[in-house]
C-alpha positions as CSV (number, residue, x, y, z in Angstrom):
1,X,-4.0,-91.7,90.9
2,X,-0.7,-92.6,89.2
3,X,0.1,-88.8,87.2
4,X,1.2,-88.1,83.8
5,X,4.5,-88.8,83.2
6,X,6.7,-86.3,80.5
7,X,8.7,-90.1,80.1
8,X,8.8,-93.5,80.2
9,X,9.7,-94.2,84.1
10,X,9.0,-98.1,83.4
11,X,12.2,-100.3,85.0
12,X,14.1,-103.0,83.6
13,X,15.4,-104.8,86.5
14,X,12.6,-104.3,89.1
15,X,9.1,-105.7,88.3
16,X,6.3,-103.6,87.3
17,X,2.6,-104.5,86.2
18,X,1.9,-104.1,82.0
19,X,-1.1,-101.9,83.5
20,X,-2.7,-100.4,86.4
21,X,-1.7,-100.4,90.2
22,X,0.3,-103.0,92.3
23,X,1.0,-103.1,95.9
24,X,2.5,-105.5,98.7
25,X,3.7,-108.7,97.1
26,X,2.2,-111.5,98.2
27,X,2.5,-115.8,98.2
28,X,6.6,-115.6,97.1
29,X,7.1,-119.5,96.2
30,X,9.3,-121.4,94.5
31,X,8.6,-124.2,92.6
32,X,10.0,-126.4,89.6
33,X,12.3,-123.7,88.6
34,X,10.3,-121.1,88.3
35,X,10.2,-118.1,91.6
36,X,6.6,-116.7,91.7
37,X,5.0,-113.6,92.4
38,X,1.9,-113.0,93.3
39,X,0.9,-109.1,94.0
40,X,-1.8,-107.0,95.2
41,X,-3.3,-105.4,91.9
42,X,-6.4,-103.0,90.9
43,X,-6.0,-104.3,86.9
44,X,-8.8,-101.8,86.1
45,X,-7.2,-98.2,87.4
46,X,-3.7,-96.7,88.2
47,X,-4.9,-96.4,91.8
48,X,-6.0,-98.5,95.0
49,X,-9.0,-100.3,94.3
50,X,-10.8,-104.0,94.6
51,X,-8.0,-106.1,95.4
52,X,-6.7,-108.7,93.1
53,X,-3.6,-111.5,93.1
54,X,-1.3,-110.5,90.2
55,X,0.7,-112.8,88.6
56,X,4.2,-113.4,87.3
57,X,7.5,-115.7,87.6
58,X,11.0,-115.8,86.7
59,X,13.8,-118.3,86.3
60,X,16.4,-115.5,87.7
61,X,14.0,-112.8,89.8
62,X,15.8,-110.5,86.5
63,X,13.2,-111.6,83.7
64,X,9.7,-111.4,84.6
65,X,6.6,-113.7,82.4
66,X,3.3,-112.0,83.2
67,X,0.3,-114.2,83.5
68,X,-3.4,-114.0,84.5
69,X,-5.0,-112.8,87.4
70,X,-5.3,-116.0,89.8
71,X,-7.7,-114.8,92.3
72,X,-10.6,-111.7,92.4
73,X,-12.7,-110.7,95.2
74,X,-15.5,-112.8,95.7
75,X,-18.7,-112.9,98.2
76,X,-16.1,-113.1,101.3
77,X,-14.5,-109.6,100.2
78,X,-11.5,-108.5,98.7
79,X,-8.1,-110.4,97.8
80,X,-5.6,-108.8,100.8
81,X,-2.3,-110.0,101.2
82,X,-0.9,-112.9,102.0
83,X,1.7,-116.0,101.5
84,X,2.0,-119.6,99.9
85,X,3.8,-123.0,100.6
86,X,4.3,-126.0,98.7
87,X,1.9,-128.7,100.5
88,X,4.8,-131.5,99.7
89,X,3.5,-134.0,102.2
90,X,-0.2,-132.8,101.3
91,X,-1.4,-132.5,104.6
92,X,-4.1,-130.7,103.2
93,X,-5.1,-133.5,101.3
94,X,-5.7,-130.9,97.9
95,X,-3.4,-133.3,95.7
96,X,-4.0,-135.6,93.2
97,X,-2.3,-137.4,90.5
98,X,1.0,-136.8,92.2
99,X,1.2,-133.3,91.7
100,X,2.2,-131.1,94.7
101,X,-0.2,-128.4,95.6
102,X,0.5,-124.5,95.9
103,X,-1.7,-123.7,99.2
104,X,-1.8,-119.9,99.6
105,X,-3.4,-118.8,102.4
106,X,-4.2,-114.7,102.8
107,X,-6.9,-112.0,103.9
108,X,-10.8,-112.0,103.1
109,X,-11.6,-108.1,103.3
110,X,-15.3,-107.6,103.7
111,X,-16.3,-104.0,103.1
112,X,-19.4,-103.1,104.4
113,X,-21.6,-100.6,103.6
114,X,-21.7,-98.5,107.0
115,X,-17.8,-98.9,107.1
116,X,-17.7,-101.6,109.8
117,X,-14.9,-103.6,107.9
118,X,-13.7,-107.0,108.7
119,X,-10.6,-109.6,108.0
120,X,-10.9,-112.9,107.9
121,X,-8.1,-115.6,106.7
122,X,-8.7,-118.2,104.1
123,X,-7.1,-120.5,101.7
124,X,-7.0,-121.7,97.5
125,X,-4.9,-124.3,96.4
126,X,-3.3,-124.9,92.8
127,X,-2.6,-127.9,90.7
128,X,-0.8,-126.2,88.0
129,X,2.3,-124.8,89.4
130,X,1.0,-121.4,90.5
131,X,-1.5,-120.6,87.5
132,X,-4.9,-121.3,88.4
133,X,-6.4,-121.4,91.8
134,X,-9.5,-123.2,93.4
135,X,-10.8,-121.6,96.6
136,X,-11.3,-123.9,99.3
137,X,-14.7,-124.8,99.9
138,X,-14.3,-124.2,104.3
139,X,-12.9,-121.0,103.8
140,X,-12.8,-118.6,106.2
141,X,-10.2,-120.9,108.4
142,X,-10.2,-118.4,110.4
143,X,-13.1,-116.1,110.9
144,X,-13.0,-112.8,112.7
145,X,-15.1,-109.5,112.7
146,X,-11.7,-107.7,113.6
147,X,-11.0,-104.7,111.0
148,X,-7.7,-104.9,110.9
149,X,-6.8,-108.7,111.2
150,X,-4.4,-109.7,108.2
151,X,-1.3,-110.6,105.9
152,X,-0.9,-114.6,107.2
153,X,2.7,-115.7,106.5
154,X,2.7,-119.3,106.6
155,X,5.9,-121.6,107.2
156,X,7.1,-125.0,108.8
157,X,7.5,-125.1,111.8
158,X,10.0,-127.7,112.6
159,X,9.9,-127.4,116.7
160,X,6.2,-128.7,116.4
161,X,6.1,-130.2,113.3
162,X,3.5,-128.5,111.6
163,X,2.7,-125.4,109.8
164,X,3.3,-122.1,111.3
165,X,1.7,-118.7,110.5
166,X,2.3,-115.2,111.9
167,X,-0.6,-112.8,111.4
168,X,-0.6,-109.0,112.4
169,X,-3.5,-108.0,114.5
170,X,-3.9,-104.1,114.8
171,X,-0.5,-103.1,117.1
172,X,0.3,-107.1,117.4
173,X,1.2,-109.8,115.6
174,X,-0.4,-113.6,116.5
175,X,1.3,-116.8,116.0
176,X,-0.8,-119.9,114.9
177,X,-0.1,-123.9,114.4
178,X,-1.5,-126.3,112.2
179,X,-1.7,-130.2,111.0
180,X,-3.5,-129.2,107.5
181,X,-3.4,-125.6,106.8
182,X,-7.1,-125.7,107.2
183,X,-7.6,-125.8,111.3
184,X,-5.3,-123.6,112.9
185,X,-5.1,-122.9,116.7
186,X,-3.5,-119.7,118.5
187,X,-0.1,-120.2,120.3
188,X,1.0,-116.8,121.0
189,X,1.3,-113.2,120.6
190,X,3.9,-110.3,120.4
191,X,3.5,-106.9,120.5
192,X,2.5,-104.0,121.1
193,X,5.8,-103.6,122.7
194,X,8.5,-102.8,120.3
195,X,5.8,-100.9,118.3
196,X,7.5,-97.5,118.4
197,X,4.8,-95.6,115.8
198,X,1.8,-96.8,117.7
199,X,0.2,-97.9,114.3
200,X,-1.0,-100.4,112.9
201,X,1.2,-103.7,112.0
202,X,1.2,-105.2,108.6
203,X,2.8,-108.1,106.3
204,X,4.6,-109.9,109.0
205,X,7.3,-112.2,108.3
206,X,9.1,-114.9,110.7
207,X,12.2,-117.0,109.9
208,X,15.5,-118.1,111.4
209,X,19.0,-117.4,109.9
210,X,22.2,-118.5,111.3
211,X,25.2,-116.3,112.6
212,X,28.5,-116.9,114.4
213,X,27.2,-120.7,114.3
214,X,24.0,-119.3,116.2
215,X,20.1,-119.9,114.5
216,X,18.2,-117.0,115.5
217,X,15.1,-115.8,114.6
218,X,13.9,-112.8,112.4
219,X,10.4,-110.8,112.8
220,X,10.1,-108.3,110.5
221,X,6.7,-106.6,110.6
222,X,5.6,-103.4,108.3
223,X,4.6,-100.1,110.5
224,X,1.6,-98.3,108.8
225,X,2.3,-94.6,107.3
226,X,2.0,-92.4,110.6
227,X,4.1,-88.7,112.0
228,X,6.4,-91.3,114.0
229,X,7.5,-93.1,111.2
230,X,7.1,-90.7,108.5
231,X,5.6,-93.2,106.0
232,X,5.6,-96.7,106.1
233,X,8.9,-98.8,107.3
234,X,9.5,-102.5,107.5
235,X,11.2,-102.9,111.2
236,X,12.8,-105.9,112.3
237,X,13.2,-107.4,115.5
238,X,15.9,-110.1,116.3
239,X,15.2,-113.1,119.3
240,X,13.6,-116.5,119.4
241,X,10.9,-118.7,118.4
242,X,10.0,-122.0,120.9
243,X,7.3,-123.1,118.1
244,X,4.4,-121.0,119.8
245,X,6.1,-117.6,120.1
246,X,8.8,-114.7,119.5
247,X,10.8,-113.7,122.3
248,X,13.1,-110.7,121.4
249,X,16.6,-110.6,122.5
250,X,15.7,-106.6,123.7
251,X,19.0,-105.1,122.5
252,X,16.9,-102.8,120.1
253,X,15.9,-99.3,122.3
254,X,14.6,-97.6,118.9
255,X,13.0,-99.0,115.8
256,X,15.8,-101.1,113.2
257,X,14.2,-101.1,109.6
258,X,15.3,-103.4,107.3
259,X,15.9,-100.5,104.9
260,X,16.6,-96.6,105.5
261,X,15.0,-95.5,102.1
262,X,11.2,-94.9,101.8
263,X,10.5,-97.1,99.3
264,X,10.8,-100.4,100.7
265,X,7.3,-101.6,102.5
266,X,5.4,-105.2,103.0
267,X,8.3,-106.6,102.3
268,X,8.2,-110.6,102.7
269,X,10.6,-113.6,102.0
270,X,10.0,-116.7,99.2
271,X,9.6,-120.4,100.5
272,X,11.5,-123.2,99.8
273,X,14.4,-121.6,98.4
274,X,17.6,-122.6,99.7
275,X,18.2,-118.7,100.2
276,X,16.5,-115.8,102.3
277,X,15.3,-114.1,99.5
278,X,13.2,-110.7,100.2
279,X,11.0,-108.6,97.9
280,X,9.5,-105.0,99.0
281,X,7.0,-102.8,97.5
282,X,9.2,-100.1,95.9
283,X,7.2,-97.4,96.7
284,X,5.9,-96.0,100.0
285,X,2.1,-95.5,100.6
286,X,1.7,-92.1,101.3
287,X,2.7,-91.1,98.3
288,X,2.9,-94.0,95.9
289,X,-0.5,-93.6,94.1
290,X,0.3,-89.7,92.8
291,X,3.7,-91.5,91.2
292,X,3.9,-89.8,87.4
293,X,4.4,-93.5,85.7
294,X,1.3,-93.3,83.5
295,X,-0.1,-96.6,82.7
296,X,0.9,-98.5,85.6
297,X,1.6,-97.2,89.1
298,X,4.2,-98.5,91.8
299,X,7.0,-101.3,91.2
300,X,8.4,-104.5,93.4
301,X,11.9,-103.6,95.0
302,X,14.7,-105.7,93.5
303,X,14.8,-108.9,95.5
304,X,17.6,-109.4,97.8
305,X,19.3,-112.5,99.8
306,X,19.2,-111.5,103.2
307,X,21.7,-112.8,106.0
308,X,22.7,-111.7,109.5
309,X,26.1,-110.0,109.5
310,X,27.6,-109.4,113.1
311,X,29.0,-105.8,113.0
312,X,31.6,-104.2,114.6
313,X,29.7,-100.9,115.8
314,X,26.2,-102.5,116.2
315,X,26.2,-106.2,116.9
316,X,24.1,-108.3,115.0
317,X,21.9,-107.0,112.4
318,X,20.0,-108.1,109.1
319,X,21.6,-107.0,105.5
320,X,20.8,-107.7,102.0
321,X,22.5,-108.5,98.9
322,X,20.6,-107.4,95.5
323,X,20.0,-110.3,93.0
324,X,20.9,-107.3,90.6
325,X,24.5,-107.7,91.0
326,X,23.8,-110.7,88.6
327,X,22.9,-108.9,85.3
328,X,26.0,-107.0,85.8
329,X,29.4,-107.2,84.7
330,X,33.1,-106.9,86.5
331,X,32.8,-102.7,85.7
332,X,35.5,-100.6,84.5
333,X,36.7,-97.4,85.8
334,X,34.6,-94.8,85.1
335,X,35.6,-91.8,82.8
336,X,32.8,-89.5,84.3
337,X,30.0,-91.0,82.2
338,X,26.4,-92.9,82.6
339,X,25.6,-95.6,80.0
340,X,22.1,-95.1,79.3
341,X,19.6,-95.8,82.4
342,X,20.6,-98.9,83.4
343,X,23.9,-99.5,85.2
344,X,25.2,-99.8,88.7
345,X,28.3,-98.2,90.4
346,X,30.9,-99.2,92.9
347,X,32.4,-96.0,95.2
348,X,35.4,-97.3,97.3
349,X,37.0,-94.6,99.4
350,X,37.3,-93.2,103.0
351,X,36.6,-90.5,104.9
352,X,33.8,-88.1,104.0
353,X,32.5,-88.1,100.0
354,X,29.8,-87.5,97.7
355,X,28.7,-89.3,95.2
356,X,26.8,-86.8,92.0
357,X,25.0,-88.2,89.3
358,X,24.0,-85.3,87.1
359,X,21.6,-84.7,83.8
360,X,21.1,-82.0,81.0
361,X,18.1,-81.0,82.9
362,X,20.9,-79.4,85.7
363,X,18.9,-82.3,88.2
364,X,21.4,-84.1,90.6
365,X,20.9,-87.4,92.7
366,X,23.7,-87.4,95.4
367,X,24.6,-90.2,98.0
368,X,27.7,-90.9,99.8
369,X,29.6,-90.3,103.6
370,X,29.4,-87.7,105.2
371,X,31.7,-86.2,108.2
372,X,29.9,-88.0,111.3
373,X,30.5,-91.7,109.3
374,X,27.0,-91.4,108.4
375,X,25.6,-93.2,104.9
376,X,23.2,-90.7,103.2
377,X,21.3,-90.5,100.3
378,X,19.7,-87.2,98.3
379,X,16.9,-87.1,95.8
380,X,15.8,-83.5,96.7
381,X,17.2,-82.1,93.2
382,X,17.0,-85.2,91.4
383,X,13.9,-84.7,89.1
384,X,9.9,-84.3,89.4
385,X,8.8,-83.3,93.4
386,X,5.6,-81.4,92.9
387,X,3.3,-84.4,92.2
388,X,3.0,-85.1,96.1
389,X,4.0,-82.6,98.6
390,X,5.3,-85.2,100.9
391,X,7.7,-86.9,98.5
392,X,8.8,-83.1,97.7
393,X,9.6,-82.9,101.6
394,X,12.7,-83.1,103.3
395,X,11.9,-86.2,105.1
396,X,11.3,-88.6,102.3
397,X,14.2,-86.9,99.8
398,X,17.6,-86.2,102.5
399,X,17.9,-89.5,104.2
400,X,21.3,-90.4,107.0
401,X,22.1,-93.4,108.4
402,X,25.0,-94.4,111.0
403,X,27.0,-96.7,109.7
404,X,28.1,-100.0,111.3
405,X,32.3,-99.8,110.4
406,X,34.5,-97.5,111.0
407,X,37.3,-96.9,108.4
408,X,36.9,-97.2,104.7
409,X,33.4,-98.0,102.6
410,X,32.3,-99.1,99.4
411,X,29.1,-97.9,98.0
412,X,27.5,-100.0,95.4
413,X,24.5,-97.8,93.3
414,X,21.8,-99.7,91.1
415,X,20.0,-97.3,88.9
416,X,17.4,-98.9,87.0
417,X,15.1,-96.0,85.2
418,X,14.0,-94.6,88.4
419,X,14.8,-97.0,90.9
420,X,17.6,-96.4,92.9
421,X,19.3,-98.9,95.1
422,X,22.3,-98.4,97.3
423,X,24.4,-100.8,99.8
424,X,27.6,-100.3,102.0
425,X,28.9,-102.2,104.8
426,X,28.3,-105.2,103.8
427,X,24.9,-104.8,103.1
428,X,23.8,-103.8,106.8
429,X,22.9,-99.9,105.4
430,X,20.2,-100.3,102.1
431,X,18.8,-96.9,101.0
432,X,15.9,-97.9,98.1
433,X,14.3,-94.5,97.0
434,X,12.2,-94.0,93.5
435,X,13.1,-90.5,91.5
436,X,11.9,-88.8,88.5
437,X,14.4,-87.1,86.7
438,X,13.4,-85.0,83.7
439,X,16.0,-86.5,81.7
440,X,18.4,-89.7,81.9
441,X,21.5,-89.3,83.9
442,X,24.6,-88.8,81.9
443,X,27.6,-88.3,85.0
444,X,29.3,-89.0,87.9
445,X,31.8,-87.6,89.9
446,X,32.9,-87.8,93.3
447,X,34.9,-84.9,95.7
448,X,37.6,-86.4,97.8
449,X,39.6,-90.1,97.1
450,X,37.5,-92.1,95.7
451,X,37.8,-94.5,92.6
452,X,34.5,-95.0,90.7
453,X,33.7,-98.4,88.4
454,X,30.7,-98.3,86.1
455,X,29.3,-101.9,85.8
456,X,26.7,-102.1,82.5
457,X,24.2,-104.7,81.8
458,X,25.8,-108.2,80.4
């Protein structure tokens, strides 16, 4: 369960729960101004347990409102994960009195007493912009007896006119069409190629995003904890979808995550925003639920726009851009100090560098360039290790990635508490990695040419 803190680890900038444990997020959807986010939550214990739907929204995805639980596990099982549209043309037929329901469609998990487990998919509608839900009456919509059968992400699909859902399926993910959202039918499948940790698949996500003139189409599908993977990693496949399946364009020959940190996973997108916007679970689940945050336990990633960004070392691939940037302003440059726990930094420079941010406690959290062009990121002296032996490990604490560009960099750092966040290359290299230090950071330096700019909260 979530261990004793010796301080107040709470962020500022990525979402937490007031109490107890959170998980993947789940039916992103915005609607009349408001971006919503449902979760998977245990309100009664810092650690996995029944699944509920969490509930908050923003105006800005920087300022979160908490509100009720909207759904608890029922006679069909546990709450799982899952996704929600806006029913405009209520094809469902759940709206009245012109209001336009919020259908969310996720898993039914039915735990059995002799451990045969099983996943089913069903649906709940609200009439109140996200803050009650009815469950639908027919539910499951889709019934199975498969144990690991879940996560629907529902969308429109526009070559058939209807709703569209991807849906992992043990080493697999399924495709589905529907009219209503209540009767779908199976189009397709993908997988297990491209499966490089022989797991189990989880929180799929499919959606289309234009480059060079060019729509193509994004899969991203989270890879459960295993040795190959060492945790669990969002990958991403690039290709195309015909409206009954994903065809991959086969250019990847090793697995492409959407981030190179650890503490990214089950990351999904919002519908009907006029961006690809993309929120993680900012922790990793081999280690999350021994976190030392005390009341609550695990936090959302910052949410990101995503685009595709055609590189000059690595074709095509998927970066982000952090909503942070903003709730910060135009920096200055820095004269070696941190202002409080809260701030983001800007590193431009070429060559090889690092990057030290330092405390009273003699800790260090290090990132920067090294001599083979690679982006790397260290946590290994940054604070508390011993909590989990495999967050103390080399694997999850000394992370390199090749970069995309040759020639010079800039490294943008947001440090929120102990959420850390970096980007280079135009976003196509995101390291997101939790730490613990003992006390704030209070400096920065860098070796080699490089010109720092502290940016502080407006």
């Amino acid at each position: 369960m979530s261990t004793k803190g010796i301080r107040d680890f709470r962020p500022e900038l990525h979402f937490s729960p007031k109490t107890g444990w959170t998980n993947d997020p789940n039916g992103l959807v915005y609607e009349n101004g408001r971006y919503h986010l449902f979760y998977q939550h245990n309100p009664d214990d810092t650690v996995w347990g029944p699944m509920h739907w969490g509930h908050a929204s923003s105006a800005d995805l920087l300022h979160w409102e908490h509100h009720p639980i909207v759904m608890a596990p029922d006679e069909l099982g546990m709450i799982f994960s899952g996704s929600a549209v806006c029913d405009i043309e209520n094809t469902a037929g759940f709206g009245k009195d012109g209001k336009t329901p919020i259908v969310a469609m996720f898993t039914h998990h039915h735990h059995t007493e002799t451990g045969d487990d099983y996943e089913q998919q069903s649906i709940a509608y609200s009439l109140d912009d996200g803050m009650t839900f009815t469950m639908y009456e027919g539910n499951p919509v889709i019934p199975s007896r498969m144990r690991d059968f879940r996560d629907p992400k529902v969308f429109r699909n526009e070559q058939k006119g209807c709703w569209g859902m991807v849906l992992a399926a043990g080493d697999r993910v399924h495709f589905y069409a529907s009219k209503d959202l209540k009767s779908w039918e199976k189009t397709g499948e993908f997988g297990p190629e491209g499966n490089y940790s022989e797991g189990v698949w989880e929180c799929p996500d499919l959606f289309p995003l234009e480059v060079s003139g060019e729509t193509r189409w994004v899969l991203m599908v989270s890879m459960g904890p295993n040795e190959a993977n060492h945790g669990g990693r969002v990958q991403y496949f690039i290709g195309a979808f015909d409206g009954d399946t994903f065809t991959p364009d086969g250019r990847f020959t090793a697995p492409e995550f959407i981030d190179s940190g650890f503490d990214n996973y089950a990351a999904v997108t919002y519908y009907n925003t006029d961006e690809r916007i993309l929120v993680g679970w900012g922790d990793n689940p081999v280690y999350a639920g021994d976190t030392p945050t005390n009341e609550f336990c695990c936090v959302m990633t910052a949410p990101r726009v995503l685009s595709l960004v055609d590189t000059p070392l690595g074709g095509v691939r998927l970066a982000g851009r952090p909503v942070t940037d903003n709730a910060f302003d135009e920096g200055t440059p820095s004269d070696g100090t941190l202002p409080g726990e809260v701030f983001k930094l800007t590193v431009t420079g070429e060559g090889p560098c690092t990057v030290t941010l330092s405390n009273e406690a003699g800790q260090q959290f290090t990132f920067g360039v090294n001599e083979a062009n690679e982006a790397f990121i260290d946590r290994s002296k940054a604070g508390a290790r011993d909590f989990n032996p495999l967050f103390g490990s080399d694997w999850y604490s000394v992370i390199t990635a090749p970069r995309f560009y040759e020639g010079g960099w800039k490294l943008e750092l947001t440090f929120d508490h102990s959420a850390a966040e970096l980007f280079l290359d135009n976003g196509t290299r995101v390291f997101s990695q939790v730490l613990f230090p003992d006390a704030p950071f209070t400096s920065v330096s860098a070796d080699h040419a490089a010109e720092i700019r502290v940016h502080v909260l407006k």
